[in-house]
MOPAC internal coordinates of N, CA, C and O (Angstrom, degrees):
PM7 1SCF
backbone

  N    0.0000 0     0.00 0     0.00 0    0    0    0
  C    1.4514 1     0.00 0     0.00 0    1    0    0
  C    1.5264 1   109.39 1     0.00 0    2    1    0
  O    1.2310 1   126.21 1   -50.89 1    3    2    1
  N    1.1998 1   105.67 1   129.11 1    3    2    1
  C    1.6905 1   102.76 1   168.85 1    5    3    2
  C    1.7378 1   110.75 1  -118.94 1    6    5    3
  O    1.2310 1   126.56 1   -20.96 1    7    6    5
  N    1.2386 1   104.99 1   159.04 1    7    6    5
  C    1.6651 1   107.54 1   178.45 1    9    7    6
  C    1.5622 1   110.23 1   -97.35 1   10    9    7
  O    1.2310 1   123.99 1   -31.06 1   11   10    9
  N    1.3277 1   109.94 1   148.94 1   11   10    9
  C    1.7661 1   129.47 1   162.76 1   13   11   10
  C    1.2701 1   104.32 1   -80.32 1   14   13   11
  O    1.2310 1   114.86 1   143.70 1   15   14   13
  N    1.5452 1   127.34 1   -36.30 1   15   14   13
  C    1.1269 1   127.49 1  -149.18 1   17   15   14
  C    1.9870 1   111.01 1   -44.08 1   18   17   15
  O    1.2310 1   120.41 1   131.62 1   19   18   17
  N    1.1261 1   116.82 1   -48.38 1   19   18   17
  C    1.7571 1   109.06 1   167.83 1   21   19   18
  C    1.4032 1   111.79 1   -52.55 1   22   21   19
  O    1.2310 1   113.63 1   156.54 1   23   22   21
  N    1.4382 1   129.66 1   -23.46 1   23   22   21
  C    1.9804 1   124.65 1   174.01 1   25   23   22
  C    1.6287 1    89.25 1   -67.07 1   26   25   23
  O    1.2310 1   120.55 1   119.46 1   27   26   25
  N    1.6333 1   116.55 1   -60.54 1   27   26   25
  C    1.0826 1   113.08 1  -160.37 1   29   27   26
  C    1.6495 1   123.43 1   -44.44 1   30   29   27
  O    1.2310 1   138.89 1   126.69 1   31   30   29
  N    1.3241 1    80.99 1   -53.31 1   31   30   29
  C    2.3635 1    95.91 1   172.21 1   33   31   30
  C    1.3072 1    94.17 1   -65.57 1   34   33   31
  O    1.2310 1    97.88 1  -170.80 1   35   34   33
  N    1.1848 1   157.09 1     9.20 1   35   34   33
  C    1.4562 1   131.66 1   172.17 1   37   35   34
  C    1.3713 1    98.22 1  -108.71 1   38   37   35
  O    1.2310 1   129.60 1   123.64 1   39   38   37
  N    1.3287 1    99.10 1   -56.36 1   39   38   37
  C    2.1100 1    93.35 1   170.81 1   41   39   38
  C    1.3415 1   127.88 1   -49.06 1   42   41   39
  O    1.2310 1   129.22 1   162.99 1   43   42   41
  N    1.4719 1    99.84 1   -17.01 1   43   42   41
  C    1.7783 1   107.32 1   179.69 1   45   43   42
  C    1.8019 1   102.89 1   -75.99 1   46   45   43
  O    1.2310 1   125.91 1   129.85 1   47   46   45
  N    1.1967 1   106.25 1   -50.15 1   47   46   45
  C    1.6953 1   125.64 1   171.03 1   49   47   46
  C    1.3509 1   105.39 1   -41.42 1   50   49   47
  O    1.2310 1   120.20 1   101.11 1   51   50   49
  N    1.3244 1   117.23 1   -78.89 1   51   50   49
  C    1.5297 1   113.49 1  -156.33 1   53   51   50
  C    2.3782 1   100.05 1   -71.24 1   54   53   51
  O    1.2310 1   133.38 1   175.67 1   55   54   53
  N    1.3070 1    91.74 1    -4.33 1   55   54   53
  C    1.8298 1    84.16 1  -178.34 1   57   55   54
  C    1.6383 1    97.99 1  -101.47 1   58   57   55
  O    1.2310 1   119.70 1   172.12 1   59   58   57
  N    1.5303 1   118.18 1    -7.88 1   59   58   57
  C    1.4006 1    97.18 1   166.66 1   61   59   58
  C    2.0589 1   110.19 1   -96.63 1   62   61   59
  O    1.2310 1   134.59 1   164.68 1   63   62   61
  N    1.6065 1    89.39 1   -15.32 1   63   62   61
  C    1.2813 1    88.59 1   171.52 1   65   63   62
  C    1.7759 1   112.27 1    95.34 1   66   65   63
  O    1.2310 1   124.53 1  -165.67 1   67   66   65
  N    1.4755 1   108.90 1    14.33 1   67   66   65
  C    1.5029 1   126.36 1  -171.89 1   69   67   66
  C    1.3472 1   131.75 1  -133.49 1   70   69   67
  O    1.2310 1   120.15 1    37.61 1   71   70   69
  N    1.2994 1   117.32 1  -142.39 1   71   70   69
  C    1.6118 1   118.72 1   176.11 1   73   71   70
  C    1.9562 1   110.13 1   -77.13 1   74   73   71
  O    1.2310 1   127.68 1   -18.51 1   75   74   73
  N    1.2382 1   102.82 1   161.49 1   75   74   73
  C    1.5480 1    87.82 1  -178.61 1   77   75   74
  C    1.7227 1    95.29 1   -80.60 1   78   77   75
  O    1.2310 1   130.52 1   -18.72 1   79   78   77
  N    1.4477 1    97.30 1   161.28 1   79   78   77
  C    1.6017 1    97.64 1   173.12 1   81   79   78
  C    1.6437 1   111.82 1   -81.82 1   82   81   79
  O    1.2310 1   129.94 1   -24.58 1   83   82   81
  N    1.1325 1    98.45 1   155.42 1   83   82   81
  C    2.1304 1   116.73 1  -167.54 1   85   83   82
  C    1.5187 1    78.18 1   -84.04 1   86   85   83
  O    1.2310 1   130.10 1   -24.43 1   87   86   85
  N    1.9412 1    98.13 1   155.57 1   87   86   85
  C    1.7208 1    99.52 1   174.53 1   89   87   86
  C    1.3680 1    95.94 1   -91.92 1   90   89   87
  O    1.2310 1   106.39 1  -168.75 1   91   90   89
  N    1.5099 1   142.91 1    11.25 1   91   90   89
  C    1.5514 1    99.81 1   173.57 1   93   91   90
  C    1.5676 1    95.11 1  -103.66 1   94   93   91
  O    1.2310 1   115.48 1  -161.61 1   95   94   93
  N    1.4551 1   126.18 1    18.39 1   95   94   93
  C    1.6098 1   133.02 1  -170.23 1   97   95   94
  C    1.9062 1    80.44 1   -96.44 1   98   97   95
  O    1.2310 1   112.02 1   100.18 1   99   98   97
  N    1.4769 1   132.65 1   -79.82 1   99   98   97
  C    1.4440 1   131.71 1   163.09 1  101   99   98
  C    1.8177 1   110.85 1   -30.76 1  102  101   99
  O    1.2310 1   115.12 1   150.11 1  103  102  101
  N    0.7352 1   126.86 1   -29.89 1  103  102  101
  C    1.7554 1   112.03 1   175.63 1  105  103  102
  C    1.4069 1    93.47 1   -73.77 1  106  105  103
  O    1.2310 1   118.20 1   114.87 1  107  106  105
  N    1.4292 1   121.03 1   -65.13 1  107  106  105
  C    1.2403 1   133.06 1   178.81 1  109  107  106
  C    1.7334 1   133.62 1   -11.65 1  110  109  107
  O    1.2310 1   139.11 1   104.80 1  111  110  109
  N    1.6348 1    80.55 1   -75.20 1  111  110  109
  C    1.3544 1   103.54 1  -170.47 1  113  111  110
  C    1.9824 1   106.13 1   -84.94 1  114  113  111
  O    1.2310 1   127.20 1  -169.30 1  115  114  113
  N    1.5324 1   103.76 1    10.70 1  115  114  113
  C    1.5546 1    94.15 1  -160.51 1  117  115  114
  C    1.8995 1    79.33 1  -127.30 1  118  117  115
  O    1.2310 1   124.44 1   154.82 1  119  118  117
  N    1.1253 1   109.08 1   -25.18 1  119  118  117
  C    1.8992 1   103.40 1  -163.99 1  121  119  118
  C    1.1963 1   141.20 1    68.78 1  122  121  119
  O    1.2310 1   132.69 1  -161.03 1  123  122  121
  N    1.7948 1    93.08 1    18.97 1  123  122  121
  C    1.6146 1   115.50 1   136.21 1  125  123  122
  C    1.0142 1   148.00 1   -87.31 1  126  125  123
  O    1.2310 1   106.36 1   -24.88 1  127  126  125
  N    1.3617 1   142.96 1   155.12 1  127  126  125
  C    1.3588 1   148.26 1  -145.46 1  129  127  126
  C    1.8205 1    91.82 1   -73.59 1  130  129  127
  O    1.2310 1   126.49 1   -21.61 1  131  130  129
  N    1.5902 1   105.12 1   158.39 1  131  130  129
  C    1.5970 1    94.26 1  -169.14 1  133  131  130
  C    1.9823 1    73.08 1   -95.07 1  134  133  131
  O    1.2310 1   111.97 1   139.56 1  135  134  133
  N    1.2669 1   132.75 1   -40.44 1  135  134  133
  C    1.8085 1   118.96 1   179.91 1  137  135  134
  C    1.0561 1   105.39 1   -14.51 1  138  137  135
  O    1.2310 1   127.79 1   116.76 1  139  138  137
  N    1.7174 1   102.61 1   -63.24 1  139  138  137
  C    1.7359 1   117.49 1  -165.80 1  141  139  138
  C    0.8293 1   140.70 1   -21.84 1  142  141  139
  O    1.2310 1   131.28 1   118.24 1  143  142  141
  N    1.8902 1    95.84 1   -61.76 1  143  142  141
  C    1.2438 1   128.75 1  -158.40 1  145  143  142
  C    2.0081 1   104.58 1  -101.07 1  146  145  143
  O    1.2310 1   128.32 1   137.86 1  147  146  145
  N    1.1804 1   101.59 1   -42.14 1  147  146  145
  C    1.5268 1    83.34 1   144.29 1  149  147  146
  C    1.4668 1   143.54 1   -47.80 1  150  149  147
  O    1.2310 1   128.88 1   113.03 1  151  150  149
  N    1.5327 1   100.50 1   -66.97 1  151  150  149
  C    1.5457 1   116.55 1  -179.32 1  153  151  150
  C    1.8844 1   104.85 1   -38.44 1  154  153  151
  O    1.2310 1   130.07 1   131.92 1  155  154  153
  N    1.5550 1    98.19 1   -48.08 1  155  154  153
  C    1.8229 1    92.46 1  -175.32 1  157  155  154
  C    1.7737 1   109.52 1   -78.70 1  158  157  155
  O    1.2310 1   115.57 1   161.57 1  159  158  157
  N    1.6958 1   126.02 1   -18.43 1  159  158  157
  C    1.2484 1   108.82 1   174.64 1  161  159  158
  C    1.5324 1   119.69 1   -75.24 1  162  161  159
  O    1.2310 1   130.62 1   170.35 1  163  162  161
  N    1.4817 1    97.12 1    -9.65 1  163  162  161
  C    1.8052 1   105.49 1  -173.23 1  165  163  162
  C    1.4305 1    86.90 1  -105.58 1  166  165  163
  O    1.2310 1   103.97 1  -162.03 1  167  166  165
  N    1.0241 1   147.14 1    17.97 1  167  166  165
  C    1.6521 1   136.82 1   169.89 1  169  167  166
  C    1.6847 1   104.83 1    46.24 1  170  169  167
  O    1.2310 1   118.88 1  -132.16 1  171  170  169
  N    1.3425 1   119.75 1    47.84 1  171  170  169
  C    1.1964 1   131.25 1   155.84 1  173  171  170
  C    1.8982 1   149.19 1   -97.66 1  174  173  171
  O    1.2310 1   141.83 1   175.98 1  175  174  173
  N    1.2837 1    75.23 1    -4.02 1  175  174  173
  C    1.5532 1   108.55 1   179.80 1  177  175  174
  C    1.3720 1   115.80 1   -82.28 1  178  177  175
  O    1.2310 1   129.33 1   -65.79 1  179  178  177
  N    1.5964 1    99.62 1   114.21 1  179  178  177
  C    1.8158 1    96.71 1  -168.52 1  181  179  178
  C    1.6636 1    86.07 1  -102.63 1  182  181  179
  O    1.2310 1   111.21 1   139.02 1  183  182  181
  N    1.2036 1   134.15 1   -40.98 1  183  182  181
  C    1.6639 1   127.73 1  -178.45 1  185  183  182
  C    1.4149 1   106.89 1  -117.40 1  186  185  183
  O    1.2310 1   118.19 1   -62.90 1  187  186  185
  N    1.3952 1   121.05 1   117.10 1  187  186  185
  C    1.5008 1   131.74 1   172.43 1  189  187  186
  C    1.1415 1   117.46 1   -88.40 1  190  189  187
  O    1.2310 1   116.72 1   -43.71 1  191  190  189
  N    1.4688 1   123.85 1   136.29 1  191  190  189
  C    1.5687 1   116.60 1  -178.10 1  193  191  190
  C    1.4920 1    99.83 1   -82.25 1  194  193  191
  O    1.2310 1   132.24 1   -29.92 1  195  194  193
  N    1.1270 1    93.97 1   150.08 1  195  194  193
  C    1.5781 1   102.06 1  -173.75 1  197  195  194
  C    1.4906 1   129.62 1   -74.94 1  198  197  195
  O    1.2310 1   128.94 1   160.08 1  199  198  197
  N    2.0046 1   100.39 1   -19.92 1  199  198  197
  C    1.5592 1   117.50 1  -161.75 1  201  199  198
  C    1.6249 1    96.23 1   -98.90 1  202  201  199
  O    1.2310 1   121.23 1   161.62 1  203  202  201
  N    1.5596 1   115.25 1   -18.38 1  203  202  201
  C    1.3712 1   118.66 1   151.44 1  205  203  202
  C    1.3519 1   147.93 1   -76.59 1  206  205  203
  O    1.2310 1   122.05 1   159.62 1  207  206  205
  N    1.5823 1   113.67 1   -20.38 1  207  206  205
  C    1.0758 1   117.68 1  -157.55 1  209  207  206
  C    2.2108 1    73.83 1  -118.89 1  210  209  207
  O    1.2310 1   114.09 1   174.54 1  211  210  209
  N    1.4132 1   128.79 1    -5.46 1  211  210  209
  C    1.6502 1   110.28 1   136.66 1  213  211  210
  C    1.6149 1   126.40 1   -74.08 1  214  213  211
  O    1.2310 1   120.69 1   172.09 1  215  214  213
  N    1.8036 1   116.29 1    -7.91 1  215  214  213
  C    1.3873 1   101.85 1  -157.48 1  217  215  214
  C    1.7352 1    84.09 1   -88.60 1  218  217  215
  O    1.2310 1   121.91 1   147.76 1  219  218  217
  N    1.7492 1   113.94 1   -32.24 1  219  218  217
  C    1.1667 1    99.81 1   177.70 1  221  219  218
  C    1.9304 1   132.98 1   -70.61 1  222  221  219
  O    1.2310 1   132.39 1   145.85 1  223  222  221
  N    1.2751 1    93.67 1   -34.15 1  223  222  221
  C    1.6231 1    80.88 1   153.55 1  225  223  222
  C    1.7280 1   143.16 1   -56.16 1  226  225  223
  O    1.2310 1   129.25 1   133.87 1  227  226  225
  N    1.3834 1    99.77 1   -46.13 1  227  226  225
  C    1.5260 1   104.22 1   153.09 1  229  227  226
  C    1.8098 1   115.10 1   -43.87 1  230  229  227
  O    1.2310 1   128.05 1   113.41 1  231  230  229
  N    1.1670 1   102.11 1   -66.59 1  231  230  229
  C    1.4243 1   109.03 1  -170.43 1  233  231  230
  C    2.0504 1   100.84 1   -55.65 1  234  233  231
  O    1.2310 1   117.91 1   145.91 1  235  234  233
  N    1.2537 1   121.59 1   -34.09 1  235  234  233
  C    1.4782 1   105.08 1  -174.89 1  237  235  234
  C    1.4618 1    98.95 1  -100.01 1  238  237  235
  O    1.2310 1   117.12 1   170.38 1  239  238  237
  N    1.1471 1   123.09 1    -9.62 1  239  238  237
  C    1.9059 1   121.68 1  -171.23 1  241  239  238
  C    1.5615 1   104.18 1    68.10 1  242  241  239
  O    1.2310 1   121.59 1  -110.76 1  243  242  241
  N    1.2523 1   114.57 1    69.24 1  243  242  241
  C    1.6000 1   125.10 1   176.52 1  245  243  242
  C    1.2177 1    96.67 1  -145.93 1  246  245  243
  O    1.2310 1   129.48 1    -3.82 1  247  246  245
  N    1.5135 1    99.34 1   176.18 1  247  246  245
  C    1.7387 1   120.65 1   158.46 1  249  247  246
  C    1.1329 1   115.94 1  -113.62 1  250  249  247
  O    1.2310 1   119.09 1   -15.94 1  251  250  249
  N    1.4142 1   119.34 1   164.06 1  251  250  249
  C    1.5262 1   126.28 1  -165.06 1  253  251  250
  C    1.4092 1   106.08 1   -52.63 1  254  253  251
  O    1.2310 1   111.55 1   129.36 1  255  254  253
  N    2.0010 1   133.51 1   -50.64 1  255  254  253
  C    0.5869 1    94.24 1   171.16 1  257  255  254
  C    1.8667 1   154.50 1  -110.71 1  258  257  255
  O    1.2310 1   130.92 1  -137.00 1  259  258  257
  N    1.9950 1    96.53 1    43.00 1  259  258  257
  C    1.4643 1   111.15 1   146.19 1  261  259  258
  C    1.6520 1   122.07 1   -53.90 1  262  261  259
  O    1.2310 1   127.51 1   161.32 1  263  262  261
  N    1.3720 1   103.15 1   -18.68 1  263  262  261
  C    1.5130 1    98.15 1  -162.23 1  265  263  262
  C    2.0610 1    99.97 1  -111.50 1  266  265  263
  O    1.2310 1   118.89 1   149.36 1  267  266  265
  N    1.3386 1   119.71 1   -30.64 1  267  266  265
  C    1.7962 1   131.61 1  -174.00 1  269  267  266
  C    1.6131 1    97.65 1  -115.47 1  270  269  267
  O    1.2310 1   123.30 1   -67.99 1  271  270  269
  N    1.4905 1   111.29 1   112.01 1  271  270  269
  C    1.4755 1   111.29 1   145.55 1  273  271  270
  C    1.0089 1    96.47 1   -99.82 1  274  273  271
  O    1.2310 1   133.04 1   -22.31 1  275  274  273
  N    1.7467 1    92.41 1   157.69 1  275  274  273
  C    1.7798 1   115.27 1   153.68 1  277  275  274
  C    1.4389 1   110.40 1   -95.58 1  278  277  275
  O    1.2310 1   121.48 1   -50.28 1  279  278  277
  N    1.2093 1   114.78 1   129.72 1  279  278  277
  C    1.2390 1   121.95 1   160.97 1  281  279  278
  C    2.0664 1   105.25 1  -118.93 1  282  281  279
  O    1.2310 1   135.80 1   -56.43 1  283  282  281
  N    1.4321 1    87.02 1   123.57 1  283  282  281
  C    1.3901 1    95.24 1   164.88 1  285  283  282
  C    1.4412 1   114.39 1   -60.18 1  286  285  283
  O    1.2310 1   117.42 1    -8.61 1  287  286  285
  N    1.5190 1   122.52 1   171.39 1  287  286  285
  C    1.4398 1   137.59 1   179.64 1  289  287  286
  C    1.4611 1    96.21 1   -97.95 1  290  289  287
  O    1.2310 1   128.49 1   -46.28 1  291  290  289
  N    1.2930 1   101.24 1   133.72 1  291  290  289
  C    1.7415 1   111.28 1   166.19 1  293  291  290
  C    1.7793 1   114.42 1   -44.18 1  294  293  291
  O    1.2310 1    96.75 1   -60.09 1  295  294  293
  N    1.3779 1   158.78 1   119.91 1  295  294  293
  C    0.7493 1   106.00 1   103.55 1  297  295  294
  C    1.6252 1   146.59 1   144.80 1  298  297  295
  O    1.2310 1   120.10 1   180.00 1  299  298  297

C-alpha cells in the first residue's frame, strides 16, 4: 500500500491558495493521531486505524481510496 496523502496536502494548499498545512495542524484540525498522519505521509504505516484514516477523509472530503493505493510488488 502506498499513501496520496502528500498530493492530498498540496491540493489542500494550492485550493486555499497558501502555505502547505504542518501535520500536527492536519492531526489537529482533523482528530487524528499526528503518528498516523505522519506514518501515512512517509508511507510507513503497515496497520492504519480505521477511526483515523475516516477522520482524515472527512477532514480532506475523499474516500479511503483518494487517500491508500495498492501497488503490487514487481516481480
Amino acid at each position: 500500500m502506498n499513501s496520496n496523502l502528500g498530493i492530498l496536502i498540496e491540493q489542500q494548499r494550492i485550493r486555499m491558495g497558501g502555505r502547505r498545512p504542518g501535520i500536527r495542524k492536519i492531526a489537529e484540525e482533523s482528530g487524528a493521531s499526528v503518528s498516523m498522519v505522519q506514518g501515512l505521509l512517509n508511507n510507513k504505516m503497515r496497520r492504519v486505524p480505521l477511526d483515523d484514516l475516516a477522520l482524515l477523509c472527512k477532514y480532506f472530503g475523499c474516500q479511503v481510496g483518494d487517500i491508500l493505493v495498492y501497488i503490487p510488488d514487481p516481480e
